[in-house]
TITIBA-734300 format. One line per 3 residues: number of its first residue (from 1); their letters; for each residue x, y, z of C-alpha. Coordinates in steps of 0.05 Angstrom, whole numbers. Layout:
BEGIN
NUM) a) X Y Z | ...
***
This chain:
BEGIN
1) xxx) 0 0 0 | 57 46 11 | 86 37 -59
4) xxx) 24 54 -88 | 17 116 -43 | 85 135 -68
7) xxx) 69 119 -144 | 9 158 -138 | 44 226 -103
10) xxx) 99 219 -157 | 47 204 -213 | -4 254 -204
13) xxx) 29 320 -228 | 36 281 -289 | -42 283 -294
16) xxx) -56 349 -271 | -89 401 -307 | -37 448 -339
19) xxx) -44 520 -322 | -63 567 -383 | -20 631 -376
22) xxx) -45 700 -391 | -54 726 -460 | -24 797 -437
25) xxx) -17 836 -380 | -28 909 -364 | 10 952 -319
28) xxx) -28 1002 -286 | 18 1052 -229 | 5 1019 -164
31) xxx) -25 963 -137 | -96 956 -167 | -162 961 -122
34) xxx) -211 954 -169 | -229 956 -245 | -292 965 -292
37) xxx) -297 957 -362 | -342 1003 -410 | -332 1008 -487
40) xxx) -271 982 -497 | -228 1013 -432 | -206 989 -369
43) xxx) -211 1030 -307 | -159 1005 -255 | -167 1039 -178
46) xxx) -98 1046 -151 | -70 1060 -85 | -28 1115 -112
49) xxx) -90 1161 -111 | -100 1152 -187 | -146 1118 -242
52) xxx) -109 1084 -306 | -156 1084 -366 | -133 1023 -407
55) xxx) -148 1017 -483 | -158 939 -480 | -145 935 -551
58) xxx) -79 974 -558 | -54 956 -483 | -36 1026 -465
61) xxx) -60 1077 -420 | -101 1133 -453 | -124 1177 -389
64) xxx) -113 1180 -321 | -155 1214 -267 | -110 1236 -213
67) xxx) -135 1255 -138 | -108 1307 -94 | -59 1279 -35
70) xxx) -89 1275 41 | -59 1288 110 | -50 1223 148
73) xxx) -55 1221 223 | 10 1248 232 | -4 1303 185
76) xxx) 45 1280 127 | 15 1286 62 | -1 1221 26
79) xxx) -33 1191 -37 | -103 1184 -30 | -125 1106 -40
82) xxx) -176 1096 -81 | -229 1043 -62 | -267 1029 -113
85) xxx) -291 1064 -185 | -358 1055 -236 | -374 1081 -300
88) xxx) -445 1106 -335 | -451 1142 -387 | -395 1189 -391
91) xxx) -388 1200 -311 | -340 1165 -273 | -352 1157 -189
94) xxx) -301 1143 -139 | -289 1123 -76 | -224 1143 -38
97) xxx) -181 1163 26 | -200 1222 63 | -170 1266 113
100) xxx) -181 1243 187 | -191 1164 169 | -247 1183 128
103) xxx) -277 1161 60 | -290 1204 0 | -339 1202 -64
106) xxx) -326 1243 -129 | -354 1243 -193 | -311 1260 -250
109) xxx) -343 1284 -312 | -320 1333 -371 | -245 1330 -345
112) xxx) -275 1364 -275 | -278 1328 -212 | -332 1343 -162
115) xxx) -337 1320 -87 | -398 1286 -69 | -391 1258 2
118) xxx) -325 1290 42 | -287 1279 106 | -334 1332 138
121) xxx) -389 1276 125 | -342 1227 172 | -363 1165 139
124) xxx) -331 1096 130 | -351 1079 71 | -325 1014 41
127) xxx) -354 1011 -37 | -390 1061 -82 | -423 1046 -152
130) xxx) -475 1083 -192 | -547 1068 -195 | -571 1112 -252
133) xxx) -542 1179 -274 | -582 1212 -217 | -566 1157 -161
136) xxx) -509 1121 -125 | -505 1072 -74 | -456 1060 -21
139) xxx) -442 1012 28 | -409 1035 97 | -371 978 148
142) xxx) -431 980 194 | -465 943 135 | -510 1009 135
145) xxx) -535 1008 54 | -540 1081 34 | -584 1102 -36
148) xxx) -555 1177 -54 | -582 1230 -93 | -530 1265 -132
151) xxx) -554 1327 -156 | -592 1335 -84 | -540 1309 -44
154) xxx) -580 1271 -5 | -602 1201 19 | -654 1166 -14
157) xxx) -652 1112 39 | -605 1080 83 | -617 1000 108
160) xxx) -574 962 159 | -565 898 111 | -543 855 178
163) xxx) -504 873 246 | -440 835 217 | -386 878 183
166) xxx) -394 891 111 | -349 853 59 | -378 870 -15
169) xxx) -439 880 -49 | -452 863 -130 | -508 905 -172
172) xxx) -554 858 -223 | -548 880 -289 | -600 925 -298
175) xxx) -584 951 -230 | -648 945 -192 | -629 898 -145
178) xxx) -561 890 -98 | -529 825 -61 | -495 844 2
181) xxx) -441 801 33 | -410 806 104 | -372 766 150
184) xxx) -431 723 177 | -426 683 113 | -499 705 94
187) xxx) -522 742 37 | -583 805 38 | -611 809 -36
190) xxx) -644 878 -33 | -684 922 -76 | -650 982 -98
193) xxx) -716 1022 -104 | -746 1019 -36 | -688 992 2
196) xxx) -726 933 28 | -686 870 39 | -712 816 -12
199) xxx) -688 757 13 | -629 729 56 | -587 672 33
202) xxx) -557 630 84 | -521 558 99 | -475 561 44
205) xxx) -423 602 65 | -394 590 135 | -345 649 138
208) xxx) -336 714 121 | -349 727 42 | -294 758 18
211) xxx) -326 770 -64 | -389 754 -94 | -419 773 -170
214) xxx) -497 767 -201 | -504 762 -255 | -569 726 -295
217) xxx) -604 712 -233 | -534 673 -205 | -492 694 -158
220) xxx) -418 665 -144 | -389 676 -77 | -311 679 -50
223) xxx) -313 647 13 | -254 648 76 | -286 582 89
226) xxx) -255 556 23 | -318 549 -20 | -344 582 -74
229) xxx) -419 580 -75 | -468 582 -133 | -536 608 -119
232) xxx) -595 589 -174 | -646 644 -155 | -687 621 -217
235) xxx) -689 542 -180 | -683 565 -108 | -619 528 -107
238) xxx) -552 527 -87 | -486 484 -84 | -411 498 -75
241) xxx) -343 479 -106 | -278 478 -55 | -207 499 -54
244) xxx) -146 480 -22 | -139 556 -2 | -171 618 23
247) xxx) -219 630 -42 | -213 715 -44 | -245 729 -113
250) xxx) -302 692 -160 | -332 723 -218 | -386 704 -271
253) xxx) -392 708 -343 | -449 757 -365 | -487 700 -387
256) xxx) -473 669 -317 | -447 606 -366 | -387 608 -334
259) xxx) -359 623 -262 | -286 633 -238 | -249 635 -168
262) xxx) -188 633 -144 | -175 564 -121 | -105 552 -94
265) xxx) -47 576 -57 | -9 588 -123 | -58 642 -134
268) xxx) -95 600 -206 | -158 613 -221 | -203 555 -236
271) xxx) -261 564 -286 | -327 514 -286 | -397 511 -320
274) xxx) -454 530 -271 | -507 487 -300 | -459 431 -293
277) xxx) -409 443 -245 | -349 419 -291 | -283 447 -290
280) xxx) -263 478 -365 | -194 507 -348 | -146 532 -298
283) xxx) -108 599 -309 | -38 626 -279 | 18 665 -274
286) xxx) -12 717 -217 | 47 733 -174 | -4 766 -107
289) xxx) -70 743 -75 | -130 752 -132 | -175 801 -112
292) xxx) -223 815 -171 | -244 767 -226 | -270 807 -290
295) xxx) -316 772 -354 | -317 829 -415 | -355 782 -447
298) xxx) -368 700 -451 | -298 685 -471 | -243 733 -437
301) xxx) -231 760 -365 | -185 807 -325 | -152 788 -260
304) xxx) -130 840 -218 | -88 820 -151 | -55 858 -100
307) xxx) -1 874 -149 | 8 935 -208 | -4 874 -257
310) xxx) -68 862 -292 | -73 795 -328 | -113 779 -388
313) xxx) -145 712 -403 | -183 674 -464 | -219 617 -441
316) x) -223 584 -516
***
């Protein structure tokens, strides 16, 4: 029995999936905290206080949109992190440092950028993203949902999603409904319009959710309890796929054909069918932890990591 053991540890690399590499990678100036894709460009969210506008196509930078520096606690001034960053129409919001441990939102439009929420406001606020052109939403760490009026400057209404801290929220499509995820393991679907919480998803998840996506009526989840859970809204069901490591990012396909997550120590990212639960590939070559899994369309996806490095894959 021991020979076989031994045959089989020296065997099985032979039979192991091999890892597809990246078709190209794009460099942004810091590490990257987030990215969106609209029309062609990639937004990345830096920590150097700074967005870099990708043209996909030509793998350059075209634009950046640069935020003033802050005072830190001991009054040195520093580059403002930015958080997170959407795009609609031809406005751009963002969420970054503030003065005093504070968060800020800005929208950027016609080469101008105007202040939204400030320090003065003295909230923690962990993600931003538009609703419509009128309307943004924003999610503090008390898991306090916030719907905001632009033009107003206002609050449209504000819901406590669950008394666990908030992780990350995903927007359906068409933006009318929201999927909250916190450390309780649990997910809040709620309804953008009135702010009433739709439906809570639970027993899946164990741990704190680190990601999660919706997209078609799924939703994929990044889990500290090392699965990655697929929830069927459409059936009313649910199952999960495991990893040998901390999963910290999952992503769908628009069509929801496909989902991703990160699924090992060496960073890969595996990528599976949701109807069926097979595996279709495994992707590499990501030097830091994944932290965002991005479909442009059925076929090709961004990873960003804790790194300047963005890498670019083609499933087929």
């Amino acid at each position: 029995m021991r020979l076989i053991a031994l045959l089989f540890l020296l065997l099985a690399p032979l039979f192991a999936q091999p890892t597809t590499p990246p078709k190209k990678q794009l460099k942004a100036v810091a590490h990257v905290t987030d990215i969106v894709f609209k029309d062609g460009k990639l937004y990345a969210a830096t920590t150097a206080g700074e967005i870099d506008i990708f043209n996909v196509k030509e793998n350059k930078i075209i634009h950046r949109i640069k935020i003033d520096k802050i005072r830190d606690f001991m009054g040195d001034s520093v580059d403002a992190k930015i958080y997170s960053v959407d795009v609609l129409d031809n406005k751009t919001v963002l969420l970054s440092q503030a003065d005093g441990g504070y968060r800020a939102i800005s929208i950027y439009q016609n080469s101008q950028l105007v202040p939204l929420i400030t320090a003065k406001d003295r909230l923690s606020i962990a993600k931003a993203k538009f609703l419509d052109a009128q309307n943004v939403i924003f999610a503090l760490l008390s898991n306090d949902i916030i719907s905001y009026n632009i033009k107003e400057k206002k609050q449209n209404w504000k819901i406590q999603a669950s008394m666990s801290k908030f992780s990350n929220f995903a927007l359906s499509e068409d933006r009318s409904k929201i999927v909250i995820a916190d450390e309780s393991g649990d997910l809040h679907l709620i309804d953008t319009k009135s702010g009433k919480i739709i439906q809570t998803l639970a027993g899946e998840n164990l741990d704190n959710v680190f990601c999660v996506d919706y997209k078609s009526n799924i939703i994929v989840t990044a889990g500290k309890d090392r699965r990655a859970v697929i929830y069927n809204l459409t059936l009313h069901a649910a199952y999960y796929k495991t990893s040998s490591f901390l999963i910290y990012a999952a992503g769908l396909s628009p069509s929801a054909k496909f989902a991703a997550y990160s699924s090992n120590e060496k960073n890969d990212i595996t990528v599976f069918k949701t109807d069926t639960k097979s595996n279709i590939g495994i992707f590499g070559s990501i030097a830091m932890t994944p932290t965002q899994i991005l479909f442009i369309n059925e076929n090709e996806f961004f990873v960003a990591s804790d790194d300047k490095v963005i890498n670019f894959y083609q499933i087929h």
